[in-house]
Chimera marker file (.cmm) of the C-alpha trace (Angstrom):
<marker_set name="trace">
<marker id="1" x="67.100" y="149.962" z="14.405" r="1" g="1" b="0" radius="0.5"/>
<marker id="2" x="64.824" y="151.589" z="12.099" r="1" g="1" b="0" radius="0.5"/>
<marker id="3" x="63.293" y="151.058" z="8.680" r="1" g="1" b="0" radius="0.5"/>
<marker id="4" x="65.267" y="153.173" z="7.218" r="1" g="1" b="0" radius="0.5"/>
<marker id="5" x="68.504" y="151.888" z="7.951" r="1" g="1" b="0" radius="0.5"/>
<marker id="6" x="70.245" y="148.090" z="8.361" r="1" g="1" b="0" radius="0.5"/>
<marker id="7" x="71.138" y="146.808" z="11.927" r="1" g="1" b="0" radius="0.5"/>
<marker id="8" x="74.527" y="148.111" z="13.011" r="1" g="1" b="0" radius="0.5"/>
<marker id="9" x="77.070" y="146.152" z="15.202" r="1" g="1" b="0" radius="0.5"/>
<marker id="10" x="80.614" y="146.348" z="15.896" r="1" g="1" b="0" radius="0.5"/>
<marker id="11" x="82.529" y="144.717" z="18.371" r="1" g="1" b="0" radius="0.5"/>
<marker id="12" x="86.221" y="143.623" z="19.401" r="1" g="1" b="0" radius="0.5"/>
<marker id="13" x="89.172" y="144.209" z="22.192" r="1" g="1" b="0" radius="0.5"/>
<marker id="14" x="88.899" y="148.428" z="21.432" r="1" g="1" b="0" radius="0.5"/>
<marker id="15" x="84.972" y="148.444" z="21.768" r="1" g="1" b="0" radius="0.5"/>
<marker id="16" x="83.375" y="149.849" z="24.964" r="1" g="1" b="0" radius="0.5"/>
<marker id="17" x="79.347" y="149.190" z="24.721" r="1" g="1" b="0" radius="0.5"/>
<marker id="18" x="79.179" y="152.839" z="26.191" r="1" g="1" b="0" radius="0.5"/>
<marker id="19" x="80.557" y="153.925" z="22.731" r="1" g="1" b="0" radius="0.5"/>
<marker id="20" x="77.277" y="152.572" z="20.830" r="1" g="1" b="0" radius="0.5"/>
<marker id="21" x="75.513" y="155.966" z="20.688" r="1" g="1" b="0" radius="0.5"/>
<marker id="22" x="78.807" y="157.479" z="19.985" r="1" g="1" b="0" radius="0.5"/>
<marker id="23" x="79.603" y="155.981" z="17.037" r="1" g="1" b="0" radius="0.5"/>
<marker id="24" x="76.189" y="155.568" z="15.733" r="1" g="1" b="0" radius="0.5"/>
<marker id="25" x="75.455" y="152.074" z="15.928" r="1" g="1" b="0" radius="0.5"/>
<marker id="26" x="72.688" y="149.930" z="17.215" r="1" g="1" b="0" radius="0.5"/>
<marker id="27" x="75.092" y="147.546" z="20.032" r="1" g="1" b="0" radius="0.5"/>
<marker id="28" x="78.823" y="147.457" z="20.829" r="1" g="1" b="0" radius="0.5"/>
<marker id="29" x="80.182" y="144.099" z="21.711" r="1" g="1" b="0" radius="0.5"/>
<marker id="30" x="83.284" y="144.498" z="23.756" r="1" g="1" b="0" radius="0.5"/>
<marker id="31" x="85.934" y="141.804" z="25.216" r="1" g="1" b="0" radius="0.5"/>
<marker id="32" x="84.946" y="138.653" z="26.328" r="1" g="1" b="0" radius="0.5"/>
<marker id="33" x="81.795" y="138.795" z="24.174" r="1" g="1" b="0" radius="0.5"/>
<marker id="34" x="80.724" y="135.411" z="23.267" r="1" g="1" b="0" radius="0.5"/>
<marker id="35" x="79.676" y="134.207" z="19.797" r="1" g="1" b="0" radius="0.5"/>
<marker id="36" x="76.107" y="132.640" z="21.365" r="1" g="1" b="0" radius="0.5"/>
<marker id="37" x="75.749" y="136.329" z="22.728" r="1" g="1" b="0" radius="0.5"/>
<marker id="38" x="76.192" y="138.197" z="19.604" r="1" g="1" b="0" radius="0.5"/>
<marker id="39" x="73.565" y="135.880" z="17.967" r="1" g="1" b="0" radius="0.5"/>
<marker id="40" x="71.172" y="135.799" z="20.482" r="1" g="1" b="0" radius="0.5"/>
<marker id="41" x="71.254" y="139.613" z="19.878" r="1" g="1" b="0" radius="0.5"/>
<marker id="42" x="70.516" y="139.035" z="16.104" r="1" g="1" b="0" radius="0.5"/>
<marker id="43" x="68.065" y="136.730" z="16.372" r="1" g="1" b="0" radius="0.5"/>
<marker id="44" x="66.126" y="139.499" z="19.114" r="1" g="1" b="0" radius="0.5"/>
<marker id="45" x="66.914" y="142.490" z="16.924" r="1" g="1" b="0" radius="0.5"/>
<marker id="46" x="65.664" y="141.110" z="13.338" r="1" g="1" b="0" radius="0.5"/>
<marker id="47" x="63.238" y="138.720" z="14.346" r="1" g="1" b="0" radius="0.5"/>
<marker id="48" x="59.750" y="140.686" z="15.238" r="1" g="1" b="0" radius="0.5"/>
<marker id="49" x="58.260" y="139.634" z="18.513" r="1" g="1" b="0" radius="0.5"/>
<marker id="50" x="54.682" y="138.229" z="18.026" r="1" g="1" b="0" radius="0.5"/>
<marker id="51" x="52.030" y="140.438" z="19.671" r="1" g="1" b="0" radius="0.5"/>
<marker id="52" x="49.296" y="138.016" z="21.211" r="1" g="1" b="0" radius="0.5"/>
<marker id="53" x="45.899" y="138.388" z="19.586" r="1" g="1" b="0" radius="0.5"/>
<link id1="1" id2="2" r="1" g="1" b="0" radius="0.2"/>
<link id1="2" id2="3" r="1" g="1" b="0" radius="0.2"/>
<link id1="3" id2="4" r="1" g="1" b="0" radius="0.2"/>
<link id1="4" id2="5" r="1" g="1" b="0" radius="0.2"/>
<link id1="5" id2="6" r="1" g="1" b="0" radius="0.2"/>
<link id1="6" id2="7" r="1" g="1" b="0" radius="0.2"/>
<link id1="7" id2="8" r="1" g="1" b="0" radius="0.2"/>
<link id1="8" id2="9" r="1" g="1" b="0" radius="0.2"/>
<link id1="9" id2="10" r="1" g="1" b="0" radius="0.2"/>
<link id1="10" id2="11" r="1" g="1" b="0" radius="0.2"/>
<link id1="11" id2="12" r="1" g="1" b="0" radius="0.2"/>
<link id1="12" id2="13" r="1" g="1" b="0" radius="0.2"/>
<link id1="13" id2="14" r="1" g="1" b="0" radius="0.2"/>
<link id1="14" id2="15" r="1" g="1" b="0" radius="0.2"/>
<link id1="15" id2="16" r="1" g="1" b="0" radius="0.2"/>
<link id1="16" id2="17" r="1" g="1" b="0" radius="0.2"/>
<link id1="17" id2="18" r="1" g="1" b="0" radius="0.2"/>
<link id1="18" id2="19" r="1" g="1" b="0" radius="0.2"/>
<link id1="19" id2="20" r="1" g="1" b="0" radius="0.2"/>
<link id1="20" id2="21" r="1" g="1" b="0" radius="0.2"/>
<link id1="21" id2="22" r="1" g="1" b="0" radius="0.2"/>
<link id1="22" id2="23" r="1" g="1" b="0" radius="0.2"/>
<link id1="23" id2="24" r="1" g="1" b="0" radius="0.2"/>
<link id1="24" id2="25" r="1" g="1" b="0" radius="0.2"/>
<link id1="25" id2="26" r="1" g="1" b="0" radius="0.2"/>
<link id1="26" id2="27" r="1" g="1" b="0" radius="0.2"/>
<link id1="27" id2="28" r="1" g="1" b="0" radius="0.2"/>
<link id1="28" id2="29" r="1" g="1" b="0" radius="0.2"/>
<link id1="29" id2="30" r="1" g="1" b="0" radius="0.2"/>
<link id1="30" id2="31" r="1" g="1" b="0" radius="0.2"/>
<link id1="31" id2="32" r="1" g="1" b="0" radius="0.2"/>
<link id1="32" id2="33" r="1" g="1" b="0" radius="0.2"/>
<link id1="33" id2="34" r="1" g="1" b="0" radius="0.2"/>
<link id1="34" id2="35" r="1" g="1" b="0" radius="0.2"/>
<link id1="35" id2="36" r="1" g="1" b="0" radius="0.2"/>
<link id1="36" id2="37" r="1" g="1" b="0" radius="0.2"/>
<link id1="37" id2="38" r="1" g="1" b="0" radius="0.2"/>
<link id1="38" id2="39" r="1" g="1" b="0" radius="0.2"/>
<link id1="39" id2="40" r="1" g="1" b="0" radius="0.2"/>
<link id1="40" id2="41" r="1" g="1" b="0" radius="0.2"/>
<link id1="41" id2="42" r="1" g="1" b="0" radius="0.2"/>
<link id1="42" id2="43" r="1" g="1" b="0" radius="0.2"/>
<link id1="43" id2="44" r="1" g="1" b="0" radius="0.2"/>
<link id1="44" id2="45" r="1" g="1" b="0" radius="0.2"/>
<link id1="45" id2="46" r="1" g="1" b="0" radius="0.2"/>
<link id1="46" id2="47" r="1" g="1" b="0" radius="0.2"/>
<link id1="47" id2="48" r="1" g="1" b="0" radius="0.2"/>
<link id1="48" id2="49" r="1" g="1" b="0" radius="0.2"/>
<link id1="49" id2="50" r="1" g="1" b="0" radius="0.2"/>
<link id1="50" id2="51" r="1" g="1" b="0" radius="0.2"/>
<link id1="51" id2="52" r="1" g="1" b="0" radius="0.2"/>
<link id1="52" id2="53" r="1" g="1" b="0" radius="0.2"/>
</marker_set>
């Protein structure tokens, strides 16, 4: 994910995660994919990690 573009995510039965880079987007979430998985991977991807000072 970059500053120039939004977060991309796509998921469902036909997803493969090995298609991410394929179809251009930042994670695939194939079958069995929980919903507490899919957030957690929100919450990591938009939230900044704090850098210690």
């Amino acid at each position: 994910m970059g500053e120039d573009r939004p977060l991309l995510v796509v998921g469902g039965p036909r997803f493969d995660p090995a298609m991410a880079r394929e179809l251009g987007v930042d994670k695939v979430f194939g079958r069995g994919t929980t919903p507490g998985e899919v957030a957690s991977y929100l919450v990591s991807a938009l939230i900044p990690e704090e850098v210690p000072a």
